[in-house]
C-alpha positions as CSV (number, residue, x, y, z in Angstrom):
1,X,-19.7,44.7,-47.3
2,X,-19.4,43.7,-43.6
3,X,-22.4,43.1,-41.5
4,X,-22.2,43.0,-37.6
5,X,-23.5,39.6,-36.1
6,X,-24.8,39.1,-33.2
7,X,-22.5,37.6,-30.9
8,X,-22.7,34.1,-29.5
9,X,-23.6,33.4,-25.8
10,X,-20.3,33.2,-24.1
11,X,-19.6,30.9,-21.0
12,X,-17.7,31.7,-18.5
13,X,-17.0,28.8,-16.2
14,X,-16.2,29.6,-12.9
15,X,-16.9,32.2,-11.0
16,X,-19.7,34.7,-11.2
17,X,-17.5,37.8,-9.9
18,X,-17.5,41.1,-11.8
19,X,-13.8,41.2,-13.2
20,X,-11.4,42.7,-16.6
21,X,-10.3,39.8,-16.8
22,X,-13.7,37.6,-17.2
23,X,-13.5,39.4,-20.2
24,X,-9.6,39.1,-21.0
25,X,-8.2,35.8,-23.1
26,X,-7.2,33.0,-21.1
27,X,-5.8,29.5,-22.3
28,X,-9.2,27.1,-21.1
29,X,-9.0,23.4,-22.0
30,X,-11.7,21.2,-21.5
31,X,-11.9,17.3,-21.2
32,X,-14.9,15.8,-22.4
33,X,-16.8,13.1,-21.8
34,X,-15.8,10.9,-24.9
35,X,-11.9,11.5,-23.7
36,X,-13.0,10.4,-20.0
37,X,-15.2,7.2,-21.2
38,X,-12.0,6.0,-23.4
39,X,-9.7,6.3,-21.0
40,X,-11.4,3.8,-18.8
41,X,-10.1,5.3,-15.5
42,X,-11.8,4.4,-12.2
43,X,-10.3,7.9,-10.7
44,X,-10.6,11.9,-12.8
45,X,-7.2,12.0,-11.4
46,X,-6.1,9.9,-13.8
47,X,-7.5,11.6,-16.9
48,X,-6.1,15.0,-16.3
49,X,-2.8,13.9,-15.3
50,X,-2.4,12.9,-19.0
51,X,-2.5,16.9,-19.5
52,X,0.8,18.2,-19.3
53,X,-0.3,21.2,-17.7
54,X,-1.0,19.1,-14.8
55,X,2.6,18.5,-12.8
56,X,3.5,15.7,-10.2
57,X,0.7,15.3,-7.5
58,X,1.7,16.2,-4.0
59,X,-0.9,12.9,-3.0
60,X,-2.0,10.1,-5.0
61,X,-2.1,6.5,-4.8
62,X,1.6,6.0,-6.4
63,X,3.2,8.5,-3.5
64,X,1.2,7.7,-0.7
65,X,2.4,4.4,0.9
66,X,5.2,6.5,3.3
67,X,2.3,9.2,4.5
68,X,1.1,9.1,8.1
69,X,-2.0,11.0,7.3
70,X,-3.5,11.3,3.3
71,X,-2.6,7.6,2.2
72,X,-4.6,7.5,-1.3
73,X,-5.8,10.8,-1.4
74,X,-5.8,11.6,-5.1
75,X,-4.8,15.8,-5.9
76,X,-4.0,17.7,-8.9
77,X,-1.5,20.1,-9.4
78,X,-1.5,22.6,-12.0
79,X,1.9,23.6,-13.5
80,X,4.1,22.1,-10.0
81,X,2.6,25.3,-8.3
82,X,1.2,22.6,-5.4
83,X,-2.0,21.7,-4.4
84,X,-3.2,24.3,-2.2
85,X,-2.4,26.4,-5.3
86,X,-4.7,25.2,-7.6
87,X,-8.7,25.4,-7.2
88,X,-10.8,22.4,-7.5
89,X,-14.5,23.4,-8.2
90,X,-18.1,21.5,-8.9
91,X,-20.0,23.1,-11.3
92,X,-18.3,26.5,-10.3
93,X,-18.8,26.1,-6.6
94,X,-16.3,25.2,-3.9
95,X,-15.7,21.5,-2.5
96,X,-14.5,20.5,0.8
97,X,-10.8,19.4,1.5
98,X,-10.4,16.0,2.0
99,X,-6.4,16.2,3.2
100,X,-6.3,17.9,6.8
101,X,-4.5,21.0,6.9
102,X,-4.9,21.8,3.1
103,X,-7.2,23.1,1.0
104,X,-6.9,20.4,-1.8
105,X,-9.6,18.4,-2.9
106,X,-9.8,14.5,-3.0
107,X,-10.6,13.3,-6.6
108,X,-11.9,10.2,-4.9
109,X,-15.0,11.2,-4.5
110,X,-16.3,12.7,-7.5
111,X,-17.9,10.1,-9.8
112,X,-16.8,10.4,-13.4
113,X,-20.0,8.8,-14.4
114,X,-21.1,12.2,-13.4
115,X,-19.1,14.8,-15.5
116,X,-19.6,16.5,-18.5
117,X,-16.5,17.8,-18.9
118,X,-13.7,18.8,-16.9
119,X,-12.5,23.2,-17.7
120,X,-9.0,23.9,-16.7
121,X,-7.9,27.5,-16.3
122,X,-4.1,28.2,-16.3
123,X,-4.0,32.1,-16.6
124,X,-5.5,34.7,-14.5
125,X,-7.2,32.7,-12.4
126,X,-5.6,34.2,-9.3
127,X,-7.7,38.2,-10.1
128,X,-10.8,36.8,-9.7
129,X,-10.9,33.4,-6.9
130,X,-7.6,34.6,-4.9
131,X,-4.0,33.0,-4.1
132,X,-5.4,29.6,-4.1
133,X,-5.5,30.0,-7.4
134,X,-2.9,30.9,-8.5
135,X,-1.5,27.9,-10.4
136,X,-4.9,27.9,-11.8
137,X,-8.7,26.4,-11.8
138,X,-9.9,22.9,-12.0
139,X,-14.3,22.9,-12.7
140,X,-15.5,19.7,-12.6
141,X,-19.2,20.4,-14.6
142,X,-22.0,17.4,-14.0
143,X,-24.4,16.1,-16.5
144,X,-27.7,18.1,-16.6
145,X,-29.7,16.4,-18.9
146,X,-29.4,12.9,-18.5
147,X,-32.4,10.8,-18.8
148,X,-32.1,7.2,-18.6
149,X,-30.7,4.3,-17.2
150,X,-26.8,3.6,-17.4
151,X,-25.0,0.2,-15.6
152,X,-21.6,-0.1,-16.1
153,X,-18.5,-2.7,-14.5
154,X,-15.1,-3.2,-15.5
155,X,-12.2,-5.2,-14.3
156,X,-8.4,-5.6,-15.4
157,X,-5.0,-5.9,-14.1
158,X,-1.4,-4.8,-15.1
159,X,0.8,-6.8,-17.7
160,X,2.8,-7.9,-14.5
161,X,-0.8,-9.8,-12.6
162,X,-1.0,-7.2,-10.1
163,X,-3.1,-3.8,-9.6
164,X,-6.3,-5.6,-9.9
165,X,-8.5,-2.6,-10.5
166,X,-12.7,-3.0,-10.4
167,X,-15.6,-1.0,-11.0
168,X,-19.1,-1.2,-10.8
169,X,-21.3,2.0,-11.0
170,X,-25.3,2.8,-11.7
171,X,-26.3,6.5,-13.1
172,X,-29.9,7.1,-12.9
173,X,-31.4,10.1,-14.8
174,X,-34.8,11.6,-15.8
175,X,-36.0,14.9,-17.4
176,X,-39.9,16.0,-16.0
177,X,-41.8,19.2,-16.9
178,X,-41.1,19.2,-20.0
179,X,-37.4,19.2,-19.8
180,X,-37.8,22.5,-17.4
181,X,-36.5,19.7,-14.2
182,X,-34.0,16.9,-13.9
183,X,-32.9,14.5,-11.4
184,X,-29.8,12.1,-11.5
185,X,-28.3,9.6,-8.8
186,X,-25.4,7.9,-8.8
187,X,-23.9,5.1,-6.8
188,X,-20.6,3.2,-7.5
189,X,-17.8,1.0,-6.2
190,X,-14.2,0.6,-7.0
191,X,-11.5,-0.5,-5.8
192,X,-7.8,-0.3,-6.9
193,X,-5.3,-3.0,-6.5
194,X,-1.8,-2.8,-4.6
195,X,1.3,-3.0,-6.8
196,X,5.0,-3.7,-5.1
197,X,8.0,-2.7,-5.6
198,X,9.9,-5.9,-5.7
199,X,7.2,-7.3,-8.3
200,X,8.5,-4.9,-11.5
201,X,11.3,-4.1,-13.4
202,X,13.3,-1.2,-15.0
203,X,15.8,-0.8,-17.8
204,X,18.4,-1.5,-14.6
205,X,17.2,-4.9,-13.6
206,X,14.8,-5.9,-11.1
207,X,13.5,-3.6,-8.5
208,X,13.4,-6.1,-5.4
209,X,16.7,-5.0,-4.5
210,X,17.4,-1.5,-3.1
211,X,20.1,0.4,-5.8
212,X,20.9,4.0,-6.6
213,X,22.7,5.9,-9.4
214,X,26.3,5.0,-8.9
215,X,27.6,8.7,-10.5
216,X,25.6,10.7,-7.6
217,X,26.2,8.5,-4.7
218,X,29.3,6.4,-5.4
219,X,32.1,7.6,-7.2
220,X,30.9,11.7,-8.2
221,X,31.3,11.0,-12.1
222,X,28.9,12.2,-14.6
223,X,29.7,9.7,-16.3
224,X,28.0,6.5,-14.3
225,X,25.2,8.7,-13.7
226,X,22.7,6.0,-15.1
227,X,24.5,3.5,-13.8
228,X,22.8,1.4,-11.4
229,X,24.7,0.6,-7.7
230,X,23.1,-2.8,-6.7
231,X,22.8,-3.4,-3.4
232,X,22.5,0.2,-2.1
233,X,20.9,-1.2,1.2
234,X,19.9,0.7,4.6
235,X,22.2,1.2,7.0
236,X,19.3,0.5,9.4
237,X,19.6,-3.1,9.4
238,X,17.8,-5.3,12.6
239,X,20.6,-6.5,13.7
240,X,21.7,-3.0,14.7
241,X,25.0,-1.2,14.7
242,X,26.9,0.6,17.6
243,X,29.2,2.7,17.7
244,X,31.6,2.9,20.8
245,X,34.5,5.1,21.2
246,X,36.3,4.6,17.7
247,X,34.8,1.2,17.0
248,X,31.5,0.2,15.1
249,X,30.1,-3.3,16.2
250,X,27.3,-5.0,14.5
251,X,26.0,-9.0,14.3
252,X,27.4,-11.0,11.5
253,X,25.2,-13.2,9.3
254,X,27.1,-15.8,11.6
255,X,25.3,-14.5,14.5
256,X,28.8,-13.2,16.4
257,X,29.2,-10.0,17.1
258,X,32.0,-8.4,14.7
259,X,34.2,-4.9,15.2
260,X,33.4,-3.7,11.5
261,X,29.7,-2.8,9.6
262,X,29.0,-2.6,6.2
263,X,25.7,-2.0,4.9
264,X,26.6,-2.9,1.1
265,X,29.3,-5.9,1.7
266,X,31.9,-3.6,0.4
267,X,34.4,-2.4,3.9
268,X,36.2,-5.6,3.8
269,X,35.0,-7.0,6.8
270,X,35.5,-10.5,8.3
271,X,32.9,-12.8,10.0
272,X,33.8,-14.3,13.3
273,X,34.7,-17.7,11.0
274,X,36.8,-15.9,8.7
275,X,34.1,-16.1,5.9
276,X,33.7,-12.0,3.7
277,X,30.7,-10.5,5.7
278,X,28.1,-8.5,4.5
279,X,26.2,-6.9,3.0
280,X,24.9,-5.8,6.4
281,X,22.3,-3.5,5.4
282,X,18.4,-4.2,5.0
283,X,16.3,-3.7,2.1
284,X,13.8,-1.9,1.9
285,X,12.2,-2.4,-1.8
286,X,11.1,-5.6,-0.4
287,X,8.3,-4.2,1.6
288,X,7.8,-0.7,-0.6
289,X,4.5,0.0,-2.9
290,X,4.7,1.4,-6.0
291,X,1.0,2.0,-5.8
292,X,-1.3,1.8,-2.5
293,X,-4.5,-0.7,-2.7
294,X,-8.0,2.0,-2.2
295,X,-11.1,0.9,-2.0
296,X,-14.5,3.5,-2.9
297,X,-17.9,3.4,-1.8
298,X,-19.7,6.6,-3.9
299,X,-22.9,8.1,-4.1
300,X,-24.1,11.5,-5.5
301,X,-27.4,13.3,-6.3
302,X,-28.4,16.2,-8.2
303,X,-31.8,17.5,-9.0
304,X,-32.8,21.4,-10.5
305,X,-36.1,22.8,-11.6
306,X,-36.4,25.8,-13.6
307,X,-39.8,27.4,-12.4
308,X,-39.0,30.5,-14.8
309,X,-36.3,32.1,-16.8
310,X,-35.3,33.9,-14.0
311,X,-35.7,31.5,-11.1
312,X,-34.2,28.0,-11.2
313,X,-33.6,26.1,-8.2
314,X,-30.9,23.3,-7.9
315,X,-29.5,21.0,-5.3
316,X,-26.8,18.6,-5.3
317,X,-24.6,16.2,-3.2
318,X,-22.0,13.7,-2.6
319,X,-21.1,11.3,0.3
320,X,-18.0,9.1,-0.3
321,X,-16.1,6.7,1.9
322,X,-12.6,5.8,1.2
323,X,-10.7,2.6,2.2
324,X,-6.7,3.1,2.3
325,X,-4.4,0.1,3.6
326,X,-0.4,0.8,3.4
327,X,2.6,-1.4,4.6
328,X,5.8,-0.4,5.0
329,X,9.0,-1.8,6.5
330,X,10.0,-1.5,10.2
331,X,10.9,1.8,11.6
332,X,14.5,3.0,11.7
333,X,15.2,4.5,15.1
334,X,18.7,5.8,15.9
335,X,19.7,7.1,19.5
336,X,19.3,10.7,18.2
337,X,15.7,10.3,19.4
338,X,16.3,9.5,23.1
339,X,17.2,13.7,23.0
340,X,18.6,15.3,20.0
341,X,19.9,17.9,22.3
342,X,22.5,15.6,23.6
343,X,23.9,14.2,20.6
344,X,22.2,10.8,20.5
345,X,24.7,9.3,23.4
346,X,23.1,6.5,25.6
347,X,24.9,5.5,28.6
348,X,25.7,2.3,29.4
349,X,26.6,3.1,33.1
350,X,24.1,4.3,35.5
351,X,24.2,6.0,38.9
352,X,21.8,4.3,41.9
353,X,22.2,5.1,45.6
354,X,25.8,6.5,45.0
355,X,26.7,3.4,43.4
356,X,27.7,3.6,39.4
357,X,26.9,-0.2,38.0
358,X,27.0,-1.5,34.5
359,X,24.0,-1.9,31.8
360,X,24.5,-6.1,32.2
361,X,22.9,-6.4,28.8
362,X,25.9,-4.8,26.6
363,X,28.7,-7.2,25.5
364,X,32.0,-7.1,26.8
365,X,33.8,-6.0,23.3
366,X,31.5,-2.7,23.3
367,X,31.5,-1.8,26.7
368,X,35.2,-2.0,26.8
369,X,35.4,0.1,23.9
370,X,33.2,2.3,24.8
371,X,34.2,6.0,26.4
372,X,32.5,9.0,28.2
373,X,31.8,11.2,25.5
374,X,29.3,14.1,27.2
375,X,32.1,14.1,30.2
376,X,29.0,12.9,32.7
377,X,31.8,10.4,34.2
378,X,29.4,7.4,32.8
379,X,30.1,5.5,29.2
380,X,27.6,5.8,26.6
381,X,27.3,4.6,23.1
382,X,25.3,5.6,20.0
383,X,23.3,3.4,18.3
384,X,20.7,2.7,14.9
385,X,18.5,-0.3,14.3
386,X,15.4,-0.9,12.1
387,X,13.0,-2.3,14.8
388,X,12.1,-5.6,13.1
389,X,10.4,-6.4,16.3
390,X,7.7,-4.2,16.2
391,X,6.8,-5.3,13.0
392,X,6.5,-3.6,9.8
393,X,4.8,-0.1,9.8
394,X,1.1,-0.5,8.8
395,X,-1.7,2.3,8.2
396,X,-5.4,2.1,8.0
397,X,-7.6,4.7,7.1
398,X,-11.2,5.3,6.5
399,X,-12.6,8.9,5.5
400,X,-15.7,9.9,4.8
401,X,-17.0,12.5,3.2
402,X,-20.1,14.6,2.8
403,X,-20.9,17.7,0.8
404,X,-23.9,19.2,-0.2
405,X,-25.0,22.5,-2.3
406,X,-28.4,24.2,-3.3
407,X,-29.7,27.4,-4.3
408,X,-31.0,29.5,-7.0
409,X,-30.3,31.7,-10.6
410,X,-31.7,33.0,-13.3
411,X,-31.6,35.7,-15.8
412,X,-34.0,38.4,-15.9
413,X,-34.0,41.7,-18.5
414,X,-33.6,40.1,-21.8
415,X,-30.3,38.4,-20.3
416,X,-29.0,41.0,-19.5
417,X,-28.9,40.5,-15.6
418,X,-28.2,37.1,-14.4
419,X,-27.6,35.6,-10.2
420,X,-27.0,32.8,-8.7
421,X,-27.2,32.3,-4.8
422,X,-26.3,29.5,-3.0
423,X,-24.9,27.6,0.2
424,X,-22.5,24.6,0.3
425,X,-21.7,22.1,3.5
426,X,-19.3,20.0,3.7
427,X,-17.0,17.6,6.1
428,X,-14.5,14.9,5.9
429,X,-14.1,12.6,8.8
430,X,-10.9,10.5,9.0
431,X,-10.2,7.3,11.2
432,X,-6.3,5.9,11.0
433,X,-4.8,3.3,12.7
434,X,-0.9,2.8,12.6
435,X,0.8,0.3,14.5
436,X,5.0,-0.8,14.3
437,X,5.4,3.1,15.7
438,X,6.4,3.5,19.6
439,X,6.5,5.2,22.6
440,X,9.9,7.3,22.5
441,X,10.3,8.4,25.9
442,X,9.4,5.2,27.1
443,X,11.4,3.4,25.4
444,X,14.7,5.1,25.8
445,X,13.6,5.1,29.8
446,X,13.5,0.7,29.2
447,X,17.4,1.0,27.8
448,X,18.9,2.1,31.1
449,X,19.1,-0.5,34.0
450,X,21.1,-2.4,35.8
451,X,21.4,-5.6,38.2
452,X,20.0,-5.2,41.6
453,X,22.5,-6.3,43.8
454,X,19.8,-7.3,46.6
455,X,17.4,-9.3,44.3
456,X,19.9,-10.4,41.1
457,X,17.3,-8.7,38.6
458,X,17.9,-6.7,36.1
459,X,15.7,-3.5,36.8
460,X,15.0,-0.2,35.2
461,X,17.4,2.4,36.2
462,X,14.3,5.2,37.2
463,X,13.1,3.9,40.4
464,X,9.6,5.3,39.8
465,X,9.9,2.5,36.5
466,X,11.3,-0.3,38.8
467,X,8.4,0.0,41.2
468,X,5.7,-0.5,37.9
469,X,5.0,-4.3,36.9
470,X,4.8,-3.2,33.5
471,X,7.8,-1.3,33.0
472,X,11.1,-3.3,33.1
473,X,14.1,-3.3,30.5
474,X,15.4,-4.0,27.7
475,X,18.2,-4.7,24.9
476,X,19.2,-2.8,22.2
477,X,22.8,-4.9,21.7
478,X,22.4,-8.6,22.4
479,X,23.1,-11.5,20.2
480,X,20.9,-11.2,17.0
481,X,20.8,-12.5,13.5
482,X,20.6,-10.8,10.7
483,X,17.2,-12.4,10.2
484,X,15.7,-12.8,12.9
485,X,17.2,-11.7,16.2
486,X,14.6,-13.0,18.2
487,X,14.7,-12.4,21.9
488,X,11.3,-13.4,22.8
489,X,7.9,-14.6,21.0
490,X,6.1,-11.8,21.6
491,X,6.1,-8.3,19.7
492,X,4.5,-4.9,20.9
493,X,2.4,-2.9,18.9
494,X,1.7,0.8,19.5
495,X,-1.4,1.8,17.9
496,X,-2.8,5.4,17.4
497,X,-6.5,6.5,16.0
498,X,-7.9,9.7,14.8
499,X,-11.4,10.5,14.0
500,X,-12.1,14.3,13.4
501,X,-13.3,17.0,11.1
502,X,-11.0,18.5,8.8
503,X,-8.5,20.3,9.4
504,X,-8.1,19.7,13.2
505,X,-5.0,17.4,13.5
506,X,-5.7,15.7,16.5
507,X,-4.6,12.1,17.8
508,X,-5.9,9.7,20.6
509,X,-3.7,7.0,21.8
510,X,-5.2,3.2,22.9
511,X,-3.1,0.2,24.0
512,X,-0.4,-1.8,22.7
513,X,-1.2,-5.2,22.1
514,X,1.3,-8.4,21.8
515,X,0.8,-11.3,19.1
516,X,2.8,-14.1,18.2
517,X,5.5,-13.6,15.9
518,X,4.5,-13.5,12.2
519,X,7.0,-13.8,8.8
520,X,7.4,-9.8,8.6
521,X,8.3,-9.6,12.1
522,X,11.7,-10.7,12.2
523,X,12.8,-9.7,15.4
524,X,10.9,-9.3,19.1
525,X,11.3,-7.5,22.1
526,X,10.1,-9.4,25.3
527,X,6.4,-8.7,26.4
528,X,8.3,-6.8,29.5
529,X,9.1,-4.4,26.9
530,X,6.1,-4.0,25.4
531,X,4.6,-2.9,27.9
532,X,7.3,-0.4,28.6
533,X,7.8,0.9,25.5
534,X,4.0,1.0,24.5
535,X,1.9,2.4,27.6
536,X,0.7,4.9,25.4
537,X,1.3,5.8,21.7
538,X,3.5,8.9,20.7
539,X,4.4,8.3,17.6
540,X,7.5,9.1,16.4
541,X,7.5,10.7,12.8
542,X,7.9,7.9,9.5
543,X,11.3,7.9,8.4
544,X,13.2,6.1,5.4
């Protein structure tokens, strides 16, 4: 015969919010510690992310290296719904953003020497927390009853002798009043090694050369789908290419300027010396991280004291700070951005006291070939270049973080009424500073000039610019190598900063700065233009 049994407690992890469906079935999987020790991974992120419920992150340290803002941050993403979908939580209770504009928490900063276990909720989430849970619930719970002393290092690297990860961490834990308290610090660092592009291979080959899938970009047939097109190069190369009326001049590798550009070596065009030229292009995989180096200082707290069934008291907090470095390769800047209104056309003629003169830095061949093609009575050209001489695109950012949570529960009437009430604070402070970016309006304002005919200078075109020491002109279609078409030894950097509470988006300009040329700076501008294109930093956005 049957005999009812009492039923076992049941926990509900997450929130505390009368709701059907805390009592409906819903698929929970929990991580525990054991799986979290064995994997050996510096960042949760890299635990869950073994869970197939968890899709591609929108940030982590493996996307990261093209992002102007979130370099490093490391997100989950439950079932590809996004980020801003999909709760993060700390023992039930919110945690601040740490990417500006989102609500996504930064796995950075939660210790792992600190978790229990890690609950995911995929399924009805949404009924009880809102729409930013849809895609489900991430509830990171801490240790509670940890009493001792626990040190801890590791080091390693990849097969390849790169992404030289290292860990150290101390837990500290102790139980009083006869188990009824607890208190537990943590303090750690880590710090994750870069890993390039150009340093690993694939089933295709090496990855130091740019290539693509010859089926969807070459010849349209499913059938060469997997095969690999080597070189698939940038068009944006630093020597530049410019197009003028129905001809396309660039700079051979022979440093002569050439009527025909091909990025890959495949048009059939002829150097100056009757040598096959190209590829013309520029690759990129040379300069391109697979993963972005980031570096951790963490610390965390918790304490709780139960003075009676009903009334416990607990506090806990974190304060991280989080070291991201990222390099890129130089930006690509076609003449679309003088004023994508007008087409991208930059004239080459300019109008000054009634008097039309000639841009004297564009060659003979291009300004002959060039027409009027906005019907302003003035020819103008189009142009693209990667601008080796600002150097390589380079981010640094620092964010700190700083959360903390106390309050009270307890359960009162045989169990059979239980609270909690609590408060949480939190901010995220971010400082960035980007440099190989530049001033756009500045610079397209450098491009036009011409050659006083009273002095024998070469001036800017905007007489309020020709009056400025610090704002005089420059070339975009001189003699330049493929390598280095260097025009003068000193480069311009445009630098911006940020420091601000989440999620204002806010960005404060300092001065450019010249240095002397380095090996990733293959091409310069004169220190005339430096100061003309960089008087104060509006960056234009990252682009491939």
């Amino acid at each position: 015969m049957l005999q009812k049994q009492p039923a076992g407690e049941i926990v509900v992890t997450g929130s505390r919010i009368a709701s059907p469906s805390a009592t409906a079935a819903s698929p929970l999987q929990s991580v525990g510690i054991a799986q979290i020790q064995q994997a050996g991974a510096i960042n949760v992120q890299d635990v869950l992310l073994q869970n197939p419920a968890f899709g591609t992150p929108g940030v982590s340290r493996t996307n990261s290296s093209f992002a102007t803002q979130g370099a490093g941050v490391a997100t989950v993403n439950l079932r590809n719904l996004g980020e801003d979908r999909t709760l993060v939580l700390v023992n039930g209770r919110r945690f601040v953003s740490g990417l500006p504009g989102s609500s996504a928490v930064d796995l950075n900063v939660i210790p792992t020497q600190f978790l229990e276990r890690v609950d995911v909720l995929t399924g009805g989430a949404s009924a009880v927390y809102g729409s930013d849970a849809v895609a489900g619930v991430v509830n990171m719970i801490y240790k509670t009853k940890f009493d001792g002393i626990q040190l801890d290092g590791q080091v390693g690297m990849s097969q390849y002798g790169d992404g030289f990860d290292r860990q150290v961490n101390a837990l500290v834990g102790k139980n009083f009043a006869d188990g009824r308290g607890n208190i537990m610090l943590f303090g750690g660092y880590s710090k994750q090694g870069t890993v390039l592009k150009r340093d690993r291979y694939t089933e295709a080959g090496s990855s130091a050369v740019d290539s693509t899938s010859r089926g969807a970009y070459v010849t349209d047939n499913d059938a060469d789908l997997f095969t690999p097109e080597r070189p698939y190069l940038s068009g944006f190369a630093p020597q530049g290419r410019y197009y003028a009326g129905d001809s396309t001049f660039t700079y051979g590798q022979d440093g002569a300027l050439r009527n025909c550009a091909s990025a890959n070596g495949t048009a059939g065009c002829v150097n100056a010396d009757g040598t096959v030229a190209g590829p013309d292009g520029f690759n990129r995989s040379d300069f391109r991280y697979l993963a972005v180096p980031v570096e951790r200082y963490v610390t965390a707290g918790r304490a709780n004291f139960e003075v009676s069934r009903a009334f416990n008291l607990f506090v806990e907090g974190n304060y991280a700070k989080t070291k991201v470095s990222t390099v890129i390769e130089a930006f690509p800047l076609d003449s679309t951005f003088s004023n994508p209104r007008n087409s991208g056309q930059i004239p080459i003629q300019t109008v000054v006291g009634g008097v039309t003169y000639r841009n004297p830095y564009v060659p003979d061949a291009i300004f002959n070939a060039a027409t009027d093609t906005d019907n302003d009575g003035l020819r103008d050209i189009y142009f693209d270049r990667r601008l080796a001489d600002f150097g390589p695109r380079t981010s640094r950012v620092s964010r700190d973080l700083f959360r903390i949570a106390g309050g009270a529960n307890g359960k009162f009437l045989d169990d059979r009424f239980n609270y909690e009430v609590y408060g949480v604070y939190g901010q995220t402070k971010e400082d960035q500073v980007g440099t190989g970016q530049f001033n756009t309006a500045n610079f397209f304002q450098a491009l036009n000039s011409y050659r006083d005919p009273a002095t024998g200078q070469i001036v800017c075109a905007d007489p309020l610019r020709a009056q400025q020491a610090a704002s005089q002109p420059i070339s975009m279609a001189q003699a330049r190598s493929h390598r280095r078409p260097a025009i003068s030894p000193c480069r311009p950097r445009s630098a911006r900063r940020s420091r601000r509470p989440l999620p204002a988006v806010t960005y404060r300009a300092s001065s450019s700065r010249c240095s002397a040329p380095t090996r990733s700076a293959s091409a310069s501008v004169p220190n005339t233009a430096a100061r003309a294109a960089a008087t104060t930093s509006i960056c234009s956005p990252s682009r491939a």
